[in-house]
C-alpha positions in Angstrom: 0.0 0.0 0.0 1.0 3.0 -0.9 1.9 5.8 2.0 -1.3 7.5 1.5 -3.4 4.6 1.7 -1.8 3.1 4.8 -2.2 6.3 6.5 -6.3 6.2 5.4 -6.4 2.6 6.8 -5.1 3.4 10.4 -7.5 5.8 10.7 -10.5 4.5 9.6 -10.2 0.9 10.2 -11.6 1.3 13.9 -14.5 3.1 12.9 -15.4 -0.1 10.4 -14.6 -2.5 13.2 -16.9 -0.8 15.3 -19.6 -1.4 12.8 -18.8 -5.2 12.6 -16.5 -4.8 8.9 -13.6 -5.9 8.0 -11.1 -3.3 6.3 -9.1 -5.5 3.6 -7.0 -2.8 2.3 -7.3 0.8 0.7 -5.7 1.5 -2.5 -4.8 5.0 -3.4 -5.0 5.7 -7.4 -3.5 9.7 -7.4 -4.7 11.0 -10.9 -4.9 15.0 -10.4 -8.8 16.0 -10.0 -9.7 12.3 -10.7 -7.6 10.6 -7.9 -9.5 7.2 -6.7 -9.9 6.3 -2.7 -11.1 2.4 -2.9 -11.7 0.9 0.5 -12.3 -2.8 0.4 -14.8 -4.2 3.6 -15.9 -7.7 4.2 -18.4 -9.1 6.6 -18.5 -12.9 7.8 -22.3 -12.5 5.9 -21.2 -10.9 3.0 -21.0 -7.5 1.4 -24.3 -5.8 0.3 -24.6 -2.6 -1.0 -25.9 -0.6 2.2 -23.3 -2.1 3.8 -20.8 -0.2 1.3 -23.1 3.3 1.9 -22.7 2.9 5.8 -18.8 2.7 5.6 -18.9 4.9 3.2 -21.0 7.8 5.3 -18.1 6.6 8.7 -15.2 7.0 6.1 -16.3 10.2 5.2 -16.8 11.6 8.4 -13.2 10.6 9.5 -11.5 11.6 6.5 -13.3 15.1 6.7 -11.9 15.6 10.3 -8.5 14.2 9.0 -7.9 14.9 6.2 -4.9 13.0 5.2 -4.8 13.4 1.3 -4.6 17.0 0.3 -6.8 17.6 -2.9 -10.1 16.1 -4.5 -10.8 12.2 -4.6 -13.5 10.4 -5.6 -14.2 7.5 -2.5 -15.1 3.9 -3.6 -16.2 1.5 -1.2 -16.5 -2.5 -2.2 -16.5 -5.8 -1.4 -13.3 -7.4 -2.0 -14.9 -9.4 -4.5 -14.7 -13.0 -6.3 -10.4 -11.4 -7.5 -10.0 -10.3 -4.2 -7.0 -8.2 -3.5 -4.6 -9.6 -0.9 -2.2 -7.0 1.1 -1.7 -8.3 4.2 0.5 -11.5 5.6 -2.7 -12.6 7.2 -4.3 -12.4 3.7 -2.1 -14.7 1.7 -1.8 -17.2 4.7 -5.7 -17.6 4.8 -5.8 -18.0 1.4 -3.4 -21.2 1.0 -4.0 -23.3 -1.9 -5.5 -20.5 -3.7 -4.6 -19.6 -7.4 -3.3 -15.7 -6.9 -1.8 -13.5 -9.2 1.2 -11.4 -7.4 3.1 -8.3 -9.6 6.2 -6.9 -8.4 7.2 -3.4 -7.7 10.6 -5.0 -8.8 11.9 -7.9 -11.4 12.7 -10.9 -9.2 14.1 -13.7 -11.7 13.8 -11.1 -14.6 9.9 -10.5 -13.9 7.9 -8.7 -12.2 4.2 -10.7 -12.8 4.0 -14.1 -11.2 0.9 -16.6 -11.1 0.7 -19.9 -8.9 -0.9 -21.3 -5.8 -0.2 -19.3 -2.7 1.8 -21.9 -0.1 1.8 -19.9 2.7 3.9 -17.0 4.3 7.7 -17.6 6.1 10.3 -14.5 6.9 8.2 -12.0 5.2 8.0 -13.6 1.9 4.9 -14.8 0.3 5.9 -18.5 -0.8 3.7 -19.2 -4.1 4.1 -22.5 -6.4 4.4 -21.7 -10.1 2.7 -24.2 -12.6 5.9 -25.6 -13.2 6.3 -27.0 -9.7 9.0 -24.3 -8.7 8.2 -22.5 -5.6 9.2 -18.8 -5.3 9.6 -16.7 -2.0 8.2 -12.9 -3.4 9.2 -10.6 -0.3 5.7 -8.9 1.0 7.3 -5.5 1.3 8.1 -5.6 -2.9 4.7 -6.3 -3.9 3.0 -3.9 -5.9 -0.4 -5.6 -6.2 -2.3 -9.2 -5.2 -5.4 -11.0 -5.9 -6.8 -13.9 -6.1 -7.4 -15.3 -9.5 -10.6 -17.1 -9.6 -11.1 -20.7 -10.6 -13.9 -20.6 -13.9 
């Protein structure tokens, strides 16, 4: 996560906890007057979309008082969806055996995009199986974005 969108997710993820959610992760898309705010929730009963308009009214409220991106954003609230994003340890280590899709914010093994089963976490690396049977360790700190690749 980018510096702007960890600072958003201290500050509102105890207002979502307080209203029984989940924060997954907030990604921070800076694009002049058309920068993107999208805060992920989940619920143990799902995601529906008042759920996404009463986080959305708490996150407002704290990032008013806050304010900890200076200019204009547009906020988008979701569920974290069937490609959910992964950006925690806790994330890839609940998600075991899944198929995820992991890019790089540098080239490890001359690439940056890798796709396998996630295996687990150990010393700060995310330990993923490549088709091939080769297992990589991709340091958590160096990734650039996760998800989940769904299974059709």
């Amino acid at each position: 996560m980018s510096q702007q969108a960890t600072r958003v997710a201290e500050l509102i993820e105890p207002s979502l906890m307080a209203l029984g959610y989940e924060l997954v992760g907030v990604e921070y898309l800076p694009q002049g007057k058309h920068s993107i705010l999208r805060v992920y929730i989940d619920h143990e009963d799902g995601i529906c979309v008042e759920d996404c308009e009463q986080a959305s009214r708490q996150i407002s409220g704290v990032l008013d008082v806050e304010d900890p991106i200076a200019g204009q954003f547009v906020l988008e609230v979701s569920s974290p969806g069937m490609d959910r994003p992964l950006f925690k340890a806790e994330h890839y280590a609940r998600f075991s055996g899944e198929l995820a899709e992991i890019r790089l914010r540098t080239p490890r093994q001359g690439q940056r995009k890798f796709t396998g089963r996630l295996a687990g976490v150990e010393n700060d690396c995310v330990l993923l199986e490549l088709e091939n049977g080769e297992q990589v360790d991709l340091p958590i700190n160096d990734i650039e974005r996760a998800r989940l690749k769904p299974a059709w």
